[in-house]
C-alpha positions as CSV (number, residue, x, y, z in Angstrom):
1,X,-82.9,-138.6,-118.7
2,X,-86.5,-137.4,-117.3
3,X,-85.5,-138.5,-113.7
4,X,-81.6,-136.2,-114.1
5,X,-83.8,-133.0,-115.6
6,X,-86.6,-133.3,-112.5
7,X,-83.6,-133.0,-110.0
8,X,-82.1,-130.4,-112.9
9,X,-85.3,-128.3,-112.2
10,X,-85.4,-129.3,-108.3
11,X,-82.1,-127.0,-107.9
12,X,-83.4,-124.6,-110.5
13,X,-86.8,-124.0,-108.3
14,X,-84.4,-123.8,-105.4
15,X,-81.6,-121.5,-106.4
16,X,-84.1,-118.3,-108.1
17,X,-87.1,-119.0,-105.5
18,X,-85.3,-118.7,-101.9
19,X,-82.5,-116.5,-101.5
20,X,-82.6,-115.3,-98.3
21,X,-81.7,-119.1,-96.6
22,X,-79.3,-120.1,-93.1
23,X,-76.2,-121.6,-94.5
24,X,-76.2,-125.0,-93.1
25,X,-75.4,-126.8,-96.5
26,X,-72.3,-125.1,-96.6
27,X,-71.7,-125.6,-93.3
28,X,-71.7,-129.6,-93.3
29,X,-68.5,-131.2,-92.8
30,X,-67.8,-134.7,-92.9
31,X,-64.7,-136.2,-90.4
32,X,-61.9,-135.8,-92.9
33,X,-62.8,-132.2,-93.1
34,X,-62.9,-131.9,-89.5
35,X,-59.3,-133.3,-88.7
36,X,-57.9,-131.2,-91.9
37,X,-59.7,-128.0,-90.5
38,X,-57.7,-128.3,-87.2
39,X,-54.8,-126.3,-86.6
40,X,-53.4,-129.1,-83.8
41,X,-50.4,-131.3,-84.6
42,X,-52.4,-134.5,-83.3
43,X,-55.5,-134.3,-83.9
44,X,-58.3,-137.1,-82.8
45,X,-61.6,-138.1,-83.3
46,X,-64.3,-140.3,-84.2
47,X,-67.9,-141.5,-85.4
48,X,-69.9,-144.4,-84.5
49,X,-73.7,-146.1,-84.6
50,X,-75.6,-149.5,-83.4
51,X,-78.4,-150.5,-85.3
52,X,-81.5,-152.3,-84.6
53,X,-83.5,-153.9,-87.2
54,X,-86.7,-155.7,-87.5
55,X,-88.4,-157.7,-90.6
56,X,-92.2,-157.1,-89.9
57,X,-94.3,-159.9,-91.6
58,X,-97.8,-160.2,-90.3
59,X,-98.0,-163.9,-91.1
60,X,-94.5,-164.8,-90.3
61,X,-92.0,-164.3,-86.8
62,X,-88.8,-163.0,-87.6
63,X,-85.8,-162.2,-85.3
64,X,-84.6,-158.9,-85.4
65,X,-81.2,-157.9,-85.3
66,X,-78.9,-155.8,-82.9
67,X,-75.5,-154.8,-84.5
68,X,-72.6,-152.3,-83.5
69,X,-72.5,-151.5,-87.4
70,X,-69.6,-149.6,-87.2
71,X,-67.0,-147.6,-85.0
72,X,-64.4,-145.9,-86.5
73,X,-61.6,-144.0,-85.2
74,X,-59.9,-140.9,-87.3
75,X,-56.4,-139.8,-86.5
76,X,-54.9,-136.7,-88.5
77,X,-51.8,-135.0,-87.7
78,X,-50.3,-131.5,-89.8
79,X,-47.0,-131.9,-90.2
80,X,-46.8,-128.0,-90.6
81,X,-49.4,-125.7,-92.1
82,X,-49.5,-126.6,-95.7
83,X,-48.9,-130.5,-95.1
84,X,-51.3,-132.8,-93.3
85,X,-52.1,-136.5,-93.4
86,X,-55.5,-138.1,-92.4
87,X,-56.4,-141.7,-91.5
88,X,-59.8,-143.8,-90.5
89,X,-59.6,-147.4,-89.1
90,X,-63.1,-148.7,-88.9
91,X,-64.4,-151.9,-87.2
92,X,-67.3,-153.0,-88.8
93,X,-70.2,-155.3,-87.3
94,X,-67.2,-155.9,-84.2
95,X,-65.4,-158.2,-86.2
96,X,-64.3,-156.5,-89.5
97,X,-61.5,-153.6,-89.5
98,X,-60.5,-151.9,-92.4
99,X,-58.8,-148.5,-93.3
100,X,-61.7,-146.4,-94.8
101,X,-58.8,-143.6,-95.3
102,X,-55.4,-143.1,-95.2
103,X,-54.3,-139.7,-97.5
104,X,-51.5,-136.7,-97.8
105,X,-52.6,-133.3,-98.7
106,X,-50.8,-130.6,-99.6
107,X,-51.9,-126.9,-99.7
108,X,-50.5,-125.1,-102.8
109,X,-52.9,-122.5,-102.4
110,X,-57.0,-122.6,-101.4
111,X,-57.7,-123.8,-105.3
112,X,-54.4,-125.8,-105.5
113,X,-54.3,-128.7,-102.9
114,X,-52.2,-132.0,-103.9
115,X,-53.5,-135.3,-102.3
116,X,-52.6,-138.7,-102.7
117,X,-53.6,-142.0,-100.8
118,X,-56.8,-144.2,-99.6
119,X,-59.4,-141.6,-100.5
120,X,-62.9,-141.3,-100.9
121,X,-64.6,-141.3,-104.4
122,X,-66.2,-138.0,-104.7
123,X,-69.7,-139.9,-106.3
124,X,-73.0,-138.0,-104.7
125,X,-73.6,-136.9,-101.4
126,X,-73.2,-140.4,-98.6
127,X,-70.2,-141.4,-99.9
128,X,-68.4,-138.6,-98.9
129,X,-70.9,-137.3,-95.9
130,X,-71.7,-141.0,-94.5
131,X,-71.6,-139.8,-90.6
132,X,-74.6,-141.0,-89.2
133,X,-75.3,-137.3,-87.8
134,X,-75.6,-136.2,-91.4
135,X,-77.9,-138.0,-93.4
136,X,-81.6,-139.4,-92.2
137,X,-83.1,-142.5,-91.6
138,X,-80.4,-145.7,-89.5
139,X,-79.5,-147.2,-92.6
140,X,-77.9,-145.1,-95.2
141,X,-79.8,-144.7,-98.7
142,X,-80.5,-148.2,-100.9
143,X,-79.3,-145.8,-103.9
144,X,-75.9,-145.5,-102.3
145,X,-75.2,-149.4,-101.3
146,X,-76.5,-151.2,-105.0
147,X,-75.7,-148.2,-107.7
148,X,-72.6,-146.3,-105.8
149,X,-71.3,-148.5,-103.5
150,X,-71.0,-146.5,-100.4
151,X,-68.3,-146.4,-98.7
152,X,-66.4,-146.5,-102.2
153,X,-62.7,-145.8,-101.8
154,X,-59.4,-146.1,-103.9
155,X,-56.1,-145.3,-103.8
156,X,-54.6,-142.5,-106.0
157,X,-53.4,-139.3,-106.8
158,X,-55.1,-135.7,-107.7
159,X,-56.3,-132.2,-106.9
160,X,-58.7,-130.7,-104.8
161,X,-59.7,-126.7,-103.9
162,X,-62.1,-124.2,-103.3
163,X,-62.5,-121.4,-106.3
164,X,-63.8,-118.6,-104.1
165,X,-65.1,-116.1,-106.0
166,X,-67.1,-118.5,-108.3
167,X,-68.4,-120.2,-105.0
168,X,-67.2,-123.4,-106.5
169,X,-65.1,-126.7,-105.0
170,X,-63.5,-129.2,-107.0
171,X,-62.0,-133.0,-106.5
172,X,-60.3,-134.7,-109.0
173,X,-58.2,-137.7,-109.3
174,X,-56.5,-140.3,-111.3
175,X,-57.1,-143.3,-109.2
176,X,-57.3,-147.7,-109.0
177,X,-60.3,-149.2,-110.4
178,X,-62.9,-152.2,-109.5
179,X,-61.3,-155.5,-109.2
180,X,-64.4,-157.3,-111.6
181,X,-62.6,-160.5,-111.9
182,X,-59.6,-162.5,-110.0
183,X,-60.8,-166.0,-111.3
184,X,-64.1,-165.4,-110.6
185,X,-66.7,-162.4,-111.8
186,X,-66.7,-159.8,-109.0
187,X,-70.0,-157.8,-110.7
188,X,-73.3,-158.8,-111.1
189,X,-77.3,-158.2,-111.5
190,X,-77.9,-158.7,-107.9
191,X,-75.0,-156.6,-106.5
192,X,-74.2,-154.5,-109.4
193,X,-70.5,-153.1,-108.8
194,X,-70.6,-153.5,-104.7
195,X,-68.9,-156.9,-105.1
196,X,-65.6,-154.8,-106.9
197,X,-64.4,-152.5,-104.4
198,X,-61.1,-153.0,-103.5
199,X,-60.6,-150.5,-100.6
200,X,-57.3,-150.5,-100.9
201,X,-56.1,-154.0,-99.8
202,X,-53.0,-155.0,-101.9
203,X,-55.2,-153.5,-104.8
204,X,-53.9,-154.5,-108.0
205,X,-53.9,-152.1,-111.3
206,X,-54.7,-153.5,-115.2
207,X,-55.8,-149.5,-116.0
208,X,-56.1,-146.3,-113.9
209,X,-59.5,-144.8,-114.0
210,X,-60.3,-140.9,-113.7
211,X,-63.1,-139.8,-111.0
212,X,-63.7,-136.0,-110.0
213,X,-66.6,-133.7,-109.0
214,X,-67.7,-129.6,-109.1
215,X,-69.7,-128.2,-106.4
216,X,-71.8,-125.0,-106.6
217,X,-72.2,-123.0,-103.1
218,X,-72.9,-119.6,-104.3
219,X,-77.3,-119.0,-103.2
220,X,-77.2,-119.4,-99.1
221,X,-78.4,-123.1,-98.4
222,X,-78.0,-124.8,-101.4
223,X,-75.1,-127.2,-102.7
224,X,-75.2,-128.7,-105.6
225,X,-73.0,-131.0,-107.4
226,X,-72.2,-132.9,-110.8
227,X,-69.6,-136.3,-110.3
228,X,-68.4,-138.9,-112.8
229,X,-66.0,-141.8,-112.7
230,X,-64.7,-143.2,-115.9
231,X,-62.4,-146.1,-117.0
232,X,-62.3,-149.6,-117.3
233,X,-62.0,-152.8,-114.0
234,X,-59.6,-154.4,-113.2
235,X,-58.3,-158.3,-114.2
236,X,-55.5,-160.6,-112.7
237,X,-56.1,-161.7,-116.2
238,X,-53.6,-159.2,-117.7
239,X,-50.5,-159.7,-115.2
240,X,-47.8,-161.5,-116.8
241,X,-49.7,-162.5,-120.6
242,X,-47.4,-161.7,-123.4
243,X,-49.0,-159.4,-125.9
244,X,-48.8,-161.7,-128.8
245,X,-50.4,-164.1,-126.9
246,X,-53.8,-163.0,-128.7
247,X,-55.8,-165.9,-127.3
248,X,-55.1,-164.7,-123.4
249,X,-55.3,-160.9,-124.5
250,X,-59.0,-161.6,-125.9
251,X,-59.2,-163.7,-122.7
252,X,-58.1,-160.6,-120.7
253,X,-60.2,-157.9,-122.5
254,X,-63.4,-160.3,-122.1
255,X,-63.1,-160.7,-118.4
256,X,-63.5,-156.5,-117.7
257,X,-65.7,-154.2,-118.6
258,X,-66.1,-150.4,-119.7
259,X,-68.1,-147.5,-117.3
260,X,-68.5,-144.3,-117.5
261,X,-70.6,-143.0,-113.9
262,X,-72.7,-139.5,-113.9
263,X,-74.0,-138.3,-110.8
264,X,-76.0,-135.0,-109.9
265,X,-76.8,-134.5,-106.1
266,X,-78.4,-131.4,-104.4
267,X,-78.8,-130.5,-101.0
268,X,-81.0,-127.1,-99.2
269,X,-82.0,-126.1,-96.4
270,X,-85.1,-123.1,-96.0
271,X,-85.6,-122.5,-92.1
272,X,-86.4,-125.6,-90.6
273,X,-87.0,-127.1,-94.0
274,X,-84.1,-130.1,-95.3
275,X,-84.6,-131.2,-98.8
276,X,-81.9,-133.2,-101.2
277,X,-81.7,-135.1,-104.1
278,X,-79.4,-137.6,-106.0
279,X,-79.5,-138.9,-109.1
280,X,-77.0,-141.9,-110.9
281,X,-76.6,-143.5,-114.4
282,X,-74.1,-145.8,-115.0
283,X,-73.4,-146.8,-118.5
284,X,-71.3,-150.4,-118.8
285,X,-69.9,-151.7,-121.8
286,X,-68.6,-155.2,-123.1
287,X,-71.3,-156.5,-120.7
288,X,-72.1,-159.0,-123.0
289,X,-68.7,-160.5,-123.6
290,X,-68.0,-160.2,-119.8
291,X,-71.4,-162.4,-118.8
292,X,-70.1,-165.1,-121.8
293,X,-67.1,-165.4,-120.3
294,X,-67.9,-165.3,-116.5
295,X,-71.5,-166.7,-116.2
296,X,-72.6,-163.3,-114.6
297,X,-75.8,-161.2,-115.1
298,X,-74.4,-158.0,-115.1
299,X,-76.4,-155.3,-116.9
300,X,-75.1,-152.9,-119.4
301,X,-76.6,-149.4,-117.7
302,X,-77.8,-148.9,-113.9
303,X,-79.0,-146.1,-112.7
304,X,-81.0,-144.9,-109.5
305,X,-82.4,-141.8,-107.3
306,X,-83.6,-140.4,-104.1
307,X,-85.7,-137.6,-103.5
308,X,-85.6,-136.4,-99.4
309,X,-88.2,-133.6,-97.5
310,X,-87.5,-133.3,-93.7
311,X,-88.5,-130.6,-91.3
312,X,-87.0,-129.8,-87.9
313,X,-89.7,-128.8,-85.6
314,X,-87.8,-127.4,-83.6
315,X,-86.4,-124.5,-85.4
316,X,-87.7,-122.0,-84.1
317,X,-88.1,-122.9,-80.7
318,X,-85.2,-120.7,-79.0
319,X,-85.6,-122.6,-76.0
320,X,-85.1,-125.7,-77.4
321,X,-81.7,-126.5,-78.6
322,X,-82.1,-130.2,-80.3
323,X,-83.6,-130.5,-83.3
324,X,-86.6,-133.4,-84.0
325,X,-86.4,-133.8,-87.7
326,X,-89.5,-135.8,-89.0
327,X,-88.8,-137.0,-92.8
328,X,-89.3,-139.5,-95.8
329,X,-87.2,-140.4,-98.7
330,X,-88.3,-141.9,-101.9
331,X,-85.8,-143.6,-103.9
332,X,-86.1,-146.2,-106.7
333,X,-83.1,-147.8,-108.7
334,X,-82.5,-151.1,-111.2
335,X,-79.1,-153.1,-111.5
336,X,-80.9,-153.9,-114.4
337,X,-81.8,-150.9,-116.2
338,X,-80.1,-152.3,-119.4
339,X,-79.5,-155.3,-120.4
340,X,-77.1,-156.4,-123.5
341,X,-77.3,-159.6,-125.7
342,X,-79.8,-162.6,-124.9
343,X,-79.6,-161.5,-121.0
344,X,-83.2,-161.1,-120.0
345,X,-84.1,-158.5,-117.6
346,X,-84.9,-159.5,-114.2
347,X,-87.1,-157.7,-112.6
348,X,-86.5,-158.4,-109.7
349,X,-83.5,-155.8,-109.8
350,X,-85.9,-153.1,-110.2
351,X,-87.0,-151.8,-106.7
352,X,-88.4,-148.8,-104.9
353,X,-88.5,-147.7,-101.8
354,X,-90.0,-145.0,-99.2
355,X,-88.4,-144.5,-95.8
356,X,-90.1,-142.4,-93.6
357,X,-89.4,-141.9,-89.9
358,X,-87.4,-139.0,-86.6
359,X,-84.4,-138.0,-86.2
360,X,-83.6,-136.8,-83.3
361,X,-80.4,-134.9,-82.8
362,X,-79.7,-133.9,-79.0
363,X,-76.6,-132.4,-79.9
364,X,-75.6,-131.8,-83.4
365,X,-73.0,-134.7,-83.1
366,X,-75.5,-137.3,-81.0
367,X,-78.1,-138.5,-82.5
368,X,-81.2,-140.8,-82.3
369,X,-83.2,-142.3,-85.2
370,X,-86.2,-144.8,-85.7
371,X,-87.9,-145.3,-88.9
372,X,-89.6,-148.1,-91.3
373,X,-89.0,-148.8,-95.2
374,X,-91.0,-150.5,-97.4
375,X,-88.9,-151.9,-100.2
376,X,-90.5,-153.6,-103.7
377,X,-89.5,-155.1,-106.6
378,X,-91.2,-155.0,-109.9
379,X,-91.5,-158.8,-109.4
380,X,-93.4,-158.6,-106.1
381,X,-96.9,-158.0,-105.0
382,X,-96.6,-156.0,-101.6
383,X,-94.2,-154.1,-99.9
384,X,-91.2,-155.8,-97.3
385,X,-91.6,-153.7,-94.4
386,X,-88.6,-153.0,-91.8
387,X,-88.1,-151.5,-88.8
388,X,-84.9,-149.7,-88.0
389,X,-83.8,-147.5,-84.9
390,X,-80.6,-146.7,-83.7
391,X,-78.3,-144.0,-82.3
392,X,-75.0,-143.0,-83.7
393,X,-72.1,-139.9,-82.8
394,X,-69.6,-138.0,-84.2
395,X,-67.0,-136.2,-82.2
């Protein structure tokens, strides 16, 4: 609770103390808003980024890694100009290729929008702006791999719209949930949810779950917004059990597990000036009952943060038209914030970090990045220090 009203008073500071900002919060689009702001039939385009990363150990050699992370390609196409479909096949790491998106959206009216399809849970700021031109640092925040398990997507059905005159945008949808266990438990201490994620691929449904978000545009340069998901995973458990059978029911209730997701994210820009926020708590229940029945070590709450301060130094050189963006991020989270029954904490799942490195955007669609991290556990002594560079586009 002290972490969500620091970020609380973060936006407060912001929104009565600098009023006369540029508007580049507002301004940030992610690809799916790209292809859905076009007025072509076909529309095509894409993002992309190679990574290079390096363990640094003074006493130990250690190979570094070269990867083409991911490429992915985004196809939309409007039908006419209330109807329009969006899609993103990604390779990942060359080998791996998965739809990140597939949905239908349907304009009512700007507050009124109907979509339905592979979409995007609307949790925090990277899941939904994950473009490597928009967020610091190669790799995206630790936050958003082990607490919201960037890129988080599920199929299902809802609303979305701008509310003009309150400066307000919505999301919300009624959608598929974790997969937590198929004959084996999906969650756990190390990995929290990650492991769950069906993305879409012959997903299966045991309960719908409900995820949505509010965002607040009104002062010039700040964004703010307040997410949740709610509901219950998912279990091959239930398909096909009679309900009298109260031996497999218990069996099938055991094997999932209760959440109920908060997020609170903000985002500004002051001149040359880039600062945002995030903050997550995830409350889990029947954790105990699951780890009994699955041998896991899942923890009944997680809950993580980041604070971020950049500066592009070159602003307010008129000449110069890239930006050099020096920054650090400080984030720490815990898989194990809670734990429920005799599960001991580990802590081991308790880990902070501080990224710090450039950015250096040549275009505001190409960009080049280099940075270290120093990651530690409550269970460690000293830092593991990395180094990461990399380039990445959009287009």
């Amino acid at each position: 609770m002290k972490k969500i009203l620091i970020l609380v008073a973060i936006a407060a500071i912001f929104t009565n103390g600098f009023a006369q900002t540029d508007n580049a919060s507002q301004q940030q689009v992610n690809s799916a808003q790209r292809l859905l702001n076009s007025n072509q039939g076909l529309t095509i385009g894409g993002y992309g980024e190679v990574h290079y990363n390096q363990a640094l150990d003074g006493d130990t050699y250690n190979n570094g890694q070269l990867d083409v992370h991911r490429v992915v390609m985004l196809f939309g196409y409007n039908f006419n100009e209330k109807t329009q479909f969006v899609t993103e096949l990604e390779f990942e790491h060359v080998k791996e290729v998965y739809v990140e998106q597939a949905f239908i959206q349907h304009k009512i009216s700007n507050a009124f929008q109907f979509r339905g399809g592979l979409m995007l849970i609307p949790m925090g700021i990277v899941n939904e702006y994950h473009e490597p031109n928009t967020f610091n640092g190669v790799e995206r925040p630790l936050v958003d791999k082990y607490i919201a398990p960037t890129t988080w997507r599920e199929i299902g059905a809802g609303f979305t719209g701008n509310i003009l005159p309150a400066s307000i945008r919505y999301q919300a949808y009624v959608v598929g949930g974790f997969n937590g266990y198929d004959g084996s438990a999906k969650f756990s201490g190390k990995n929290g949810l990650r492991k769950g994620r069906q993305k879409g691929a012959e997903a299966y449904v045991s309960s719908p779950n409900f995820t949505g978000k509010v965002e607040y545009f009104g002062i010039r340069g700040l964004n703010v917004g307040l997410s949740g998901y709610f509901g219950n995973s998912q279990s091959t458990l239930y398909d096909g059990i009679e309900k009298s059978d109260k031996e497999a029911v218990a069996a099938a209730d055991s094997s999932t597990i209760g959440m109920s997701m908060i997020g609170l994210d903000a985002r500004y820009t002051y001149g040359g000036l880039q600062l945002r926020g995030q903050y997550y708590y995830t409350s889990l229940s029947n954790t105990e009952q699951y780890n009994e029945f699955t041998g896991s070590d899942l923890g009944s709450s997680l809950n993580g943060f980041y604070l971020e301060a950049g500066y592009n130094l070159f602003k307010h050189l008129d000449n110069v038209k890239t930006d050099l963006i020096p920054f650090i991020r400080y984030e720490a989270f815990d898989t194990h914030n809670n734990v429920a029954g005799n599960l001991a904490k580990n802590d081991a799942y308790d880990k902070n970090a501080i990224t710090t490195g450039l950015t250096w955007k040549m275009t505001q669609n190409a960009v080049l990045k280099a940075d270290m991290q120093f990651v530690k556990s409550a269970a460690d002594d000293s830092y593991a220090k990395t180094f990461n560079a990399g380039f990445g586009i959009m287009f």
